[in-house]
C-alpha positions as CSV (number, residue, x, y, z in Angstrom):
1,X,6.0,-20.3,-8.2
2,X,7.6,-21.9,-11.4
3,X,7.8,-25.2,-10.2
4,X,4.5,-25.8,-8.2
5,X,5.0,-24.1,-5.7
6,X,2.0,-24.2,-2.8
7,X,2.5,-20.4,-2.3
8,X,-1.1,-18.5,-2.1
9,X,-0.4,-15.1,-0.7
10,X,2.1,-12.6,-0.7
11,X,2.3,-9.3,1.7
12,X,5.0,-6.6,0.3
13,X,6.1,-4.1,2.8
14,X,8.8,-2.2,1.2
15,X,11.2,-2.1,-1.8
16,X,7.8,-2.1,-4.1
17,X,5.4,-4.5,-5.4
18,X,6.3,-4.3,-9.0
19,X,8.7,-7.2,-9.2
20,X,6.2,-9.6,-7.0
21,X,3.1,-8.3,-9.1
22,X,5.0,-8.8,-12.8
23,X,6.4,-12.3,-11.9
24,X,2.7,-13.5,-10.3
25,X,1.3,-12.3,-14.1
26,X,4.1,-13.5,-16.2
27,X,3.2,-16.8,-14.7
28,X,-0.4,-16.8,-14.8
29,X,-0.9,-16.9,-11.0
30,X,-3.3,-14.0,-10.2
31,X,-6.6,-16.7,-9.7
32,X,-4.0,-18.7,-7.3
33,X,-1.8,-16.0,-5.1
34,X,-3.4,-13.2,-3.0
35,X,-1.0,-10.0,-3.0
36,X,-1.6,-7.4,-0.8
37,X,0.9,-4.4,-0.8
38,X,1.5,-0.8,0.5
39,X,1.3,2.6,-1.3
40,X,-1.4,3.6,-3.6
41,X,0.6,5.1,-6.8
42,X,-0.7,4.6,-10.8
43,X,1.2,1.2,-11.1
44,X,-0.4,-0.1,-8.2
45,X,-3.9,0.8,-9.2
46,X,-2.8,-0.6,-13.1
47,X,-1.9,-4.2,-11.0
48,X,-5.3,-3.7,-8.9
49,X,-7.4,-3.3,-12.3
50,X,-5.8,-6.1,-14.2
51,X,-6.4,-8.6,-10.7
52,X,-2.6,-9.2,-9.8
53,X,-2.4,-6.5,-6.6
54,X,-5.8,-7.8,-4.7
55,X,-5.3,-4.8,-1.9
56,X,-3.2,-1.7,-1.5
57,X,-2.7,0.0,1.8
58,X,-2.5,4.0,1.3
59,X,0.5,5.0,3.6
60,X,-0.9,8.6,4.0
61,X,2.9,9.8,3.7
62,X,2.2,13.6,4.9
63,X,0.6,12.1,8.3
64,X,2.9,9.4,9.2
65,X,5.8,10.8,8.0
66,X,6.3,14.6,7.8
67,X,3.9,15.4,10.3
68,X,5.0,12.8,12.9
69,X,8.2,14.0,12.5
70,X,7.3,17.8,12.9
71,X,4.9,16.8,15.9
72,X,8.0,15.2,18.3
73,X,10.0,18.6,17.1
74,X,6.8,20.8,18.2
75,X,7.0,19.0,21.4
76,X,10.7,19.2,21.9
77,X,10.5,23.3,21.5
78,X,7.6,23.6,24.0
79,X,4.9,22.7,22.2
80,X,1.9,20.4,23.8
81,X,-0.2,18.5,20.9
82,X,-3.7,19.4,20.6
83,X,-4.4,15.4,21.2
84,X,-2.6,12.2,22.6
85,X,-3.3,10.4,19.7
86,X,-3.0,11.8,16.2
87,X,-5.2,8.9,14.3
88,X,-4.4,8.2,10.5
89,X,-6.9,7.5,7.9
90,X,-5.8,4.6,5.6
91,X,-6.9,3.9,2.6
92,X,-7.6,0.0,1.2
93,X,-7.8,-0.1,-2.6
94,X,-9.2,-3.4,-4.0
95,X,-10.9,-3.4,-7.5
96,X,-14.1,-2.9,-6.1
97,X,-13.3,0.8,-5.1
98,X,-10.1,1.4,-7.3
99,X,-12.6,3.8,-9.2
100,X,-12.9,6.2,-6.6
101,X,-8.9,7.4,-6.7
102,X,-7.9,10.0,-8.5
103,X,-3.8,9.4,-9.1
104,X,-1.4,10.3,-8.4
105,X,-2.2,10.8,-4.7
């Protein structure tokens, strides 16, 4: 990005969007890269606000983690889920509806 770079959009899946957010506004490159990230915490809503993080995925950790977890165990003991599939809501935060969250979730 320092050098003129023709990046335009970054997608951070894991190890947080901090570092990718901090360098794109240290450089002045929030009009020219798109970042779109995962997890919905204060610092990403602060990035969303200021126009570095343009989207933010809500992960929804109790469904797709505990609970997916606890439903394979339910079925291992005998237990038959109430449905096939066990749909997820996900939340996308952009600073259009950044407003409407209340952190942290």
């Amino acid at each position: 990005m320092q050098e003129g770079s023709s990046l335009s959009a970054l997608y951070i899946t894991a190890g947080g969007p901090f570092g990718a957010a901090k360098a794109i506004e240290e450089l002045g490159k929030s009009e020219n890269v798109t970042l779109v990230c995962f997890d919905l915490v204060s610092e990403t809503a602060e990035y969303i606000r200021k126009g570095v993080i343009d989207a933010s995925i809500g992960q929804n950790p109790y469904r797709q983690g505990y609970r997916s977890v606890m439903a394979v165990y339910e079925y291992l003991q005998g237990k038959k889920p109430e449905a096939e599939i066990e749909y997820v809501n996900l939340d996308i935060a952009m600073k259009e509806n950044i407003g409407s969250y209340s952190f942290p979730i």
